[in-house]
C-alpha positions as CSV (number, residue, x, y, z in Angstrom):
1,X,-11.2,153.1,28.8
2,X,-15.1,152.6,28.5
3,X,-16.3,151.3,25.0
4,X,-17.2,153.0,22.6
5,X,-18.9,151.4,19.1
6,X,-17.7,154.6,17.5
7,X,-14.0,154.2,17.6
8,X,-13.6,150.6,19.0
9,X,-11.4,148.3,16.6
10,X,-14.2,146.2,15.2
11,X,-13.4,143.0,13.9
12,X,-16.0,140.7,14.6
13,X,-17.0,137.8,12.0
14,X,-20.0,139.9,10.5
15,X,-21.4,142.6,10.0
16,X,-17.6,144.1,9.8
17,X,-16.8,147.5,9.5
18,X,-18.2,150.2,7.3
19,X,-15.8,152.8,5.8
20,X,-17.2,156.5,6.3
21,X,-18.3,156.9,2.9
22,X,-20.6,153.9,2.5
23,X,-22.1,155.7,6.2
24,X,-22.6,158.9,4.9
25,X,-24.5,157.9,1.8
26,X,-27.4,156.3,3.9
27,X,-28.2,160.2,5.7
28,X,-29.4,160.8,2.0
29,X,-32.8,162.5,2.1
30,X,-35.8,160.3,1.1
31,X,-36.0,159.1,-2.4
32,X,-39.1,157.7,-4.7
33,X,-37.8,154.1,-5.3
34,X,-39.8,153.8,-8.8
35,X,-38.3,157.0,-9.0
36,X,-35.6,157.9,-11.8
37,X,-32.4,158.3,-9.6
38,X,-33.0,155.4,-8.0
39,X,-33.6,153.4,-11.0
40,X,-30.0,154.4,-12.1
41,X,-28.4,153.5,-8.8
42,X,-30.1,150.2,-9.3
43,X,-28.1,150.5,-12.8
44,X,-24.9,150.8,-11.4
45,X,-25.4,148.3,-9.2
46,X,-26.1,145.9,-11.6
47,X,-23.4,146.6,-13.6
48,X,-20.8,146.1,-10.9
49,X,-22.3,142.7,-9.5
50,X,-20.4,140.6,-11.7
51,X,-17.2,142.2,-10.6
52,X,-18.6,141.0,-6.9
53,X,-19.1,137.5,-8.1
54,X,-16.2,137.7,-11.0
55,X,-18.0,135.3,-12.8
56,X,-20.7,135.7,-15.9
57,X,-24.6,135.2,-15.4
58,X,-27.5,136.7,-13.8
59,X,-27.3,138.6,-10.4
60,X,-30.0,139.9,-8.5
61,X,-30.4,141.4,-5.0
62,X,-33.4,141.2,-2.7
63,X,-34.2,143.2,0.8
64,X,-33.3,141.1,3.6
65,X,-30.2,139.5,5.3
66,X,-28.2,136.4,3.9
67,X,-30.5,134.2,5.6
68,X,-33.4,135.6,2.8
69,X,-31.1,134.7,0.3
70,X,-30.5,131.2,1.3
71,X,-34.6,130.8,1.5
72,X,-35.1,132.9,-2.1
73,X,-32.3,130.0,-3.5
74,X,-33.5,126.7,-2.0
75,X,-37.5,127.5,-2.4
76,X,-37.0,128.3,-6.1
77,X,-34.9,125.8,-6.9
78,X,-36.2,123.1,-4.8
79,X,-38.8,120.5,-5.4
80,X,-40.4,118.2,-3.1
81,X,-40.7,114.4,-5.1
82,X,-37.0,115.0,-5.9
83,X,-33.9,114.3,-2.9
84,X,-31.2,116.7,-1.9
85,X,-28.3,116.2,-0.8
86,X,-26.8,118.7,2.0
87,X,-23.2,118.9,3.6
88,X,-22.9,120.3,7.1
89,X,-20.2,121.1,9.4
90,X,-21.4,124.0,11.2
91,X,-24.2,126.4,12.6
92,X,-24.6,128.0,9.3
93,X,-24.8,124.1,7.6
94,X,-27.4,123.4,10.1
95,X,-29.4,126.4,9.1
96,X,-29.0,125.2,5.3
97,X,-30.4,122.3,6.1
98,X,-33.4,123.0,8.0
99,X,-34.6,125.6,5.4
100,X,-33.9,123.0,2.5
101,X,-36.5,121.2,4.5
102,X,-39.0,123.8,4.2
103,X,-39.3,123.3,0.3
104,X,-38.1,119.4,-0.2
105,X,-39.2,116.4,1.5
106,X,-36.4,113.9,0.6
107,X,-33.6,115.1,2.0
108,X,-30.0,113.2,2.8
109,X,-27.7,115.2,5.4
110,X,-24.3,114.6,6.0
111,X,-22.3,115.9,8.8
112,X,-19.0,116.4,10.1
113,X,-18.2,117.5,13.9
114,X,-18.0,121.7,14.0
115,X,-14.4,122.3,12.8
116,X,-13.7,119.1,11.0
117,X,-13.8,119.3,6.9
118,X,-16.9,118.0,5.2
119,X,-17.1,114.3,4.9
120,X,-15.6,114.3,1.0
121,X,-15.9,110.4,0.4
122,X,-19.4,109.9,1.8
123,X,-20.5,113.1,-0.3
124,X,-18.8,111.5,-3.5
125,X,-20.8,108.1,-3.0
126,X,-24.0,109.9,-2.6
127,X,-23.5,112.4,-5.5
128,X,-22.1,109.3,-7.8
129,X,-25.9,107.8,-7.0
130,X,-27.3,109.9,-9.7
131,X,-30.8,110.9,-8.2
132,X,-30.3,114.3,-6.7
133,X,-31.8,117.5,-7.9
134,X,-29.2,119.2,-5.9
135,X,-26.4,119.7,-3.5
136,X,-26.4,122.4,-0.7
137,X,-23.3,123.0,1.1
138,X,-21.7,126.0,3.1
139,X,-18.3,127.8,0.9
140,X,-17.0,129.1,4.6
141,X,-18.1,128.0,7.8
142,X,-18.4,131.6,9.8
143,X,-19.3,129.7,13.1
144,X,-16.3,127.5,13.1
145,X,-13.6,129.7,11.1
146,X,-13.4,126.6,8.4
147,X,-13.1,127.0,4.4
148,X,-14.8,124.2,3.0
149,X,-12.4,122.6,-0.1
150,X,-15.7,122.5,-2.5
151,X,-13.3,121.9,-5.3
152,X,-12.8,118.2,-4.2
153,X,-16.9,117.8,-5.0
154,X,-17.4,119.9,-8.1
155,X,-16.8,118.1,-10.7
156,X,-18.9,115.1,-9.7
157,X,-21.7,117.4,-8.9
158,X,-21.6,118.5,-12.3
159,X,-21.3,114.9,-14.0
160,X,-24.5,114.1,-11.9
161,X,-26.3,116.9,-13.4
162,X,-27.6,118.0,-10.0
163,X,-27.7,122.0,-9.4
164,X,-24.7,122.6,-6.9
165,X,-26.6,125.3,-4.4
166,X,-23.5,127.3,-2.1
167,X,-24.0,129.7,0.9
168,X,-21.2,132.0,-0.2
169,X,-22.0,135.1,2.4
170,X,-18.8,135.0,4.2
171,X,-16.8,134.0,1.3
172,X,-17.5,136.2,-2.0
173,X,-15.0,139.0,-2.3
174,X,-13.2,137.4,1.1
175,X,-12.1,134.3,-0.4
176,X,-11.7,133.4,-3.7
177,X,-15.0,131.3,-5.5
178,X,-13.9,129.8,-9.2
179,X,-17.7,129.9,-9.5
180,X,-18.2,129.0,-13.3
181,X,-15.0,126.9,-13.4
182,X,-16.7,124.9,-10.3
183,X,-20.1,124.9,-11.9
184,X,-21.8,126.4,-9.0
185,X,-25.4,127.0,-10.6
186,X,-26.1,129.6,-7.4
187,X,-24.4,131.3,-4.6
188,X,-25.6,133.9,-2.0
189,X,-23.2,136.8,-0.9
190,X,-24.0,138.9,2.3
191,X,-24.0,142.6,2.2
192,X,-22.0,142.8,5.6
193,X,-18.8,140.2,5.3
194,X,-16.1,141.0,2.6
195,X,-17.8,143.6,0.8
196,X,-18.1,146.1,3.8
197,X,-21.7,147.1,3.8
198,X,-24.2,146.9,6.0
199,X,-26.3,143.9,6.9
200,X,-29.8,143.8,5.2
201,X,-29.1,142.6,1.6
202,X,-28.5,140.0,-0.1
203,X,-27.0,139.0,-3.5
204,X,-27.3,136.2,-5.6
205,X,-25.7,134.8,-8.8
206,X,-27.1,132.7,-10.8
207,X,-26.3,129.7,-14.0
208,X,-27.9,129.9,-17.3
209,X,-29.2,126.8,-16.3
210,X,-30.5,127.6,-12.8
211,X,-32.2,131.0,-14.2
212,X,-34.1,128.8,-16.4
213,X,-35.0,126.3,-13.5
214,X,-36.9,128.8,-11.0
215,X,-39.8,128.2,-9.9
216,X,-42.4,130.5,-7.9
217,X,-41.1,129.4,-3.9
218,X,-42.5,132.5,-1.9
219,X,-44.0,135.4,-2.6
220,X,-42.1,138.4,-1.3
221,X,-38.6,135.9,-2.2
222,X,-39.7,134.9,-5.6
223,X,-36.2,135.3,-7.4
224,X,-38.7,135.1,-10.7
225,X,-40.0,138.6,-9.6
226,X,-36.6,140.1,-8.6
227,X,-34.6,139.3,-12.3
228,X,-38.2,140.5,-13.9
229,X,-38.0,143.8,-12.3
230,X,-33.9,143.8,-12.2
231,X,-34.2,144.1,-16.2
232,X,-36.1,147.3,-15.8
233,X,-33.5,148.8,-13.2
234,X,-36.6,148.4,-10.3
235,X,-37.1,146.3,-7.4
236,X,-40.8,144.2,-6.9
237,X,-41.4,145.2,-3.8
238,X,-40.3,148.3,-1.9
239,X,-36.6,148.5,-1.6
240,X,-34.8,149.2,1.5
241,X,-33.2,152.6,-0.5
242,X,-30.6,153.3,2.5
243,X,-28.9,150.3,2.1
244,X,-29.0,150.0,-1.8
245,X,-27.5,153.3,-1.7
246,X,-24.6,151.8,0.6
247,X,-24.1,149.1,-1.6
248,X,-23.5,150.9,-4.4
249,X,-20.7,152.9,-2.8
250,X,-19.3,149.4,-0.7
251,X,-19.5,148.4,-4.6
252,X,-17.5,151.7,-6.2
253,X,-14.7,150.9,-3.6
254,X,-14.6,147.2,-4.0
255,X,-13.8,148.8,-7.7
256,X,-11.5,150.9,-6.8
257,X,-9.4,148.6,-4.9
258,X,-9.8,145.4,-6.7
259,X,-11.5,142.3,-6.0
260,X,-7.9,141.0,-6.4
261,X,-6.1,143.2,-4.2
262,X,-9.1,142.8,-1.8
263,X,-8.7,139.1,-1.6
264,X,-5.1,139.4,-1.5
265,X,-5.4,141.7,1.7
266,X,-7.3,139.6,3.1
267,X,-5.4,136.1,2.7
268,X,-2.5,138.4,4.0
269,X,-4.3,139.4,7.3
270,X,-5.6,136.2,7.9
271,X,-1.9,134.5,7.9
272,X,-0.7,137.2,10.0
273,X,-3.4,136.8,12.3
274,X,-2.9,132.6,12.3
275,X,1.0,133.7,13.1
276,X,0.3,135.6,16.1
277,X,-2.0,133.6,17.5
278,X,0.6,130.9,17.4
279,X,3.0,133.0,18.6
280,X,1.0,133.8,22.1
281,X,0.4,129.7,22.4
282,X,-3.3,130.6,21.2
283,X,-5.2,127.4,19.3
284,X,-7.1,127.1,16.2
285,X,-10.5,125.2,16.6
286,X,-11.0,124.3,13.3
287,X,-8.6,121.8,11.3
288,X,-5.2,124.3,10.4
289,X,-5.9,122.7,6.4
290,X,-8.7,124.3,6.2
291,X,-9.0,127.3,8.5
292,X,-10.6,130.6,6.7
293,X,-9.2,133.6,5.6
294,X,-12.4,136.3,6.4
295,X,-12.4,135.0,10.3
296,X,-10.1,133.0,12.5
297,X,-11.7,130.8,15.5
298,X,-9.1,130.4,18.4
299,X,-9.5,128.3,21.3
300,X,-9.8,130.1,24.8
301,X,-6.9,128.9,26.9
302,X,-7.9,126.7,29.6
303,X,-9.4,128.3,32.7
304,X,-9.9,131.9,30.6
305,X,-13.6,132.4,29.0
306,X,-15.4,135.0,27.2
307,X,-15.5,137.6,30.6
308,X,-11.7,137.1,30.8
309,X,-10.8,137.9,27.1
310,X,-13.5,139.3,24.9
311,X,-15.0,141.2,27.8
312,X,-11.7,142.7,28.8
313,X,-10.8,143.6,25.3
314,X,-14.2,144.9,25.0
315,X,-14.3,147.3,28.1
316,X,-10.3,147.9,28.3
317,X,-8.9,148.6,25.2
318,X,-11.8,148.9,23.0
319,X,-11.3,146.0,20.9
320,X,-15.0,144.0,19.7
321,X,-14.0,140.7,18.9
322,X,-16.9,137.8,18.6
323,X,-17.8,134.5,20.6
324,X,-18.8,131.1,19.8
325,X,-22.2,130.4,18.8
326,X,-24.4,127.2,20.0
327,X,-22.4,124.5,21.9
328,X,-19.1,126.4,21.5
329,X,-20.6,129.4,23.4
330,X,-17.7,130.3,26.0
331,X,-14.9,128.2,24.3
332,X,-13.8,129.8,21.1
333,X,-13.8,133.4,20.1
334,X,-13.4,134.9,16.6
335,X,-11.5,137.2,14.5
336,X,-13.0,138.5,11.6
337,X,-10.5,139.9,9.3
338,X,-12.8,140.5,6.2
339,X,-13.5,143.7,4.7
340,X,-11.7,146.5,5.4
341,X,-10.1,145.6,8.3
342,X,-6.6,146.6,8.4
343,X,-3.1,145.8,9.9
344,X,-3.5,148.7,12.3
345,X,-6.9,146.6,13.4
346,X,-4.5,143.4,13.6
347,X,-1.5,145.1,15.8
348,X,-4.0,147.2,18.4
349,X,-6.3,143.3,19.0
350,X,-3.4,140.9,19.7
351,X,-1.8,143.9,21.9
352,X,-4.7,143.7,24.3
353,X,-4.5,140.1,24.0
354,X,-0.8,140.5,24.8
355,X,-1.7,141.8,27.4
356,X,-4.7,140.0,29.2
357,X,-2.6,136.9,28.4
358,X,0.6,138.2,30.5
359,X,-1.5,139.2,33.3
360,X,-3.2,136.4,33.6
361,X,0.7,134.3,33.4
362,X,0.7,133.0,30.1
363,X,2.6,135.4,27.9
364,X,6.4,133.8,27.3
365,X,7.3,136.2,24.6
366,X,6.5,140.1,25.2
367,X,5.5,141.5,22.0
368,X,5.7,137.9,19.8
369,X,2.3,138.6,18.4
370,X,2.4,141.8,17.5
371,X,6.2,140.5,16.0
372,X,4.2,138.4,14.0
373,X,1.9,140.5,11.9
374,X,4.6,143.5,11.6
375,X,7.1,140.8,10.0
376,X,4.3,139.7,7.8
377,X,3.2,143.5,6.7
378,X,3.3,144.4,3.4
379,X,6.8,146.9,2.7
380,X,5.8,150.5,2.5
């Protein structure tokens, strides 16, 4: 079979699918964003934000992708004169880091190599220092498939006083984030990972005591603007209405599920789809301690690349999986299992790669993946 975006099982690591309702409310006709129905979607929205975050303080959400979000957080609560300290292990650290040094001039990076855990000692020793203004690090590593154990630095981040900045967009309602018992003074969600939306948006909570710290960073990403005109239901600038109205419904079902149940399903998935990957003699890249529960990042067995596996499961049997980015173009793929991806999505993904592995001589088991997750599937 051909693909087709349509009906192909679509577990890439973000954007992830989008259930036919949250679709259907972006063909709404046009609508005046100053405008009273829109003002009350923005109502509802905000009302149902700190269910998304599950934690208590100020939430706002501005027009652009999670990228915008990470520049609205570090160029309003950055100042240059003052050093930041940020932790990378990844694409999406690296991206952290060269926006902090847009807005900040003394800035201390440390790295680990992509798929290794953050280096937790020489963070400690730099946060015990005392000067920092604050501390940027990545919650889940997309790029690599790697959780980042933030609990291990929280609590000297918040005897330093520093502001502890996260990129949370593949991780809020994928993977749990104790944000006020962690202290974390701001994190940024993306519309298109765990909550099921579309890409475009982002969301960001905010402390008491990072609220009160903003300063004017850009213009059109000023979060000063955003909370100003979020306490009159509005938007500063003109919204992008299609996908505010897709977030509200992404948000109604998050509801309706459970941000519980939803992280619950998702922990499940991801062990079932760590199991059958094992089963098949398929690797994880990043450290097994630490490996994610929105996306999974396998090694591709030697001598098989990208045409051999995602390109077969692509035009074969309609399965959209996702590649390695930068260096590890061509030598890991991904599994994003965030969302509402399902079992169904699970069984049909590691049948095709049942498959291309057993042509190509590597399959010992018939069927020992897909034994995996249906052993691992919740009881009827």
């Amino acid at each position: 079979m051909s693909f087709d975006p349509e009906t192909a099982t679509f577990l890439v690591a973000g954007p992830v699918r989008i259930h036919p309702r949250v679709l259907r409310v972006m063909s709404t006709s046009s609508l005046n964003h100053r405008g009273e129905y829109f003002h009350g979607v923005m109502r509802e929205i905000q009302e149902m934000l700190p269910m998304l975050f599950d934690a208590k303080g100020h939430q706002t959400v501005l027009t652009g992708s999670g990228s915008s979000g990470l520049e609205a957080m570090y160029s309003g609560l950055l100042a240059r004169g003052r050093r930041t300290l940020v932790l990378s292990n990844g694409n999406f650290g690296e991206r952290s880091d060269k926006i902090v040094r847009k807005y900040c001039d003394q800035v201390t990076t440390l790295t680990a190599p992509w798929g290794q855990h953050l280096p937790v000692d020489a963070a400690l020793a730099e946060i015990e220092k005392g000067d920092l203004q604050a501390v940027c690090a990545v919650y889940n590593e997309t790029s690599v498939g790697l959780r980042n154990d933030l609990a291990r630095i929280a609590p000297a981040i918040r005897r330093s006083g520093a502001l502890f900045l996260v990129d949370g967009i593949s991780a809020i309602a994928g993977i749990p984030t104790p944000i006020d018992e962690w202290g974390i003074d701001c994190v940024v969600a993306g519309s298109q990972k765990g909550l099921a939306a579309p890409a475009g948006l982002a969301m960001l909570h905010l402390s008491d005591r990072a609220r009160q710290a903003l300063h004017p960073g850009t213009f059109y990403l000023d979060l000063i603007e955003h909370f100003k005109s979020g306490e009159k239901n509005d938007t500063p600038w003109t919204p992008a209405v299609p996908l505010f109205l897709a977030l509200r419904e992404a948000l109604l079902l998050l509801r309706e599920e459970g941000l519980a149940a939803r992280l619950e399903r998702t922990r499940q998935l991801a062990e079932a789809t760590r199991a059958a990957a094992a089963a098949i003699g398929l690797e994880l890249f990043p450290d097994p301690a630490y490996a994610s529960d929105t996306v999974t990042a396998l090694k591709n067995p030697s001598g098989l690349g990208d045409p051999e596996i995602r390109k077969v499961l692509q035009n074969r049997y309609n399965v959209l999986l996702q590649g390695g980015q930068g260096a590890l173009t061509g030598k890991i793929f991904r599994i994003g299992h965030m969302g509402i991806a399902s079992w169904a999505d699970l069984l049909v993904t590691f049948a095709g790669l049942e498959r291309i592995l057993a042509k190509a001589g590597r399959r010992e088991r018939p069927g020992a993946a897909v034994t995996a997750i249906a052993e691992r599937m919740p009881a009827a």
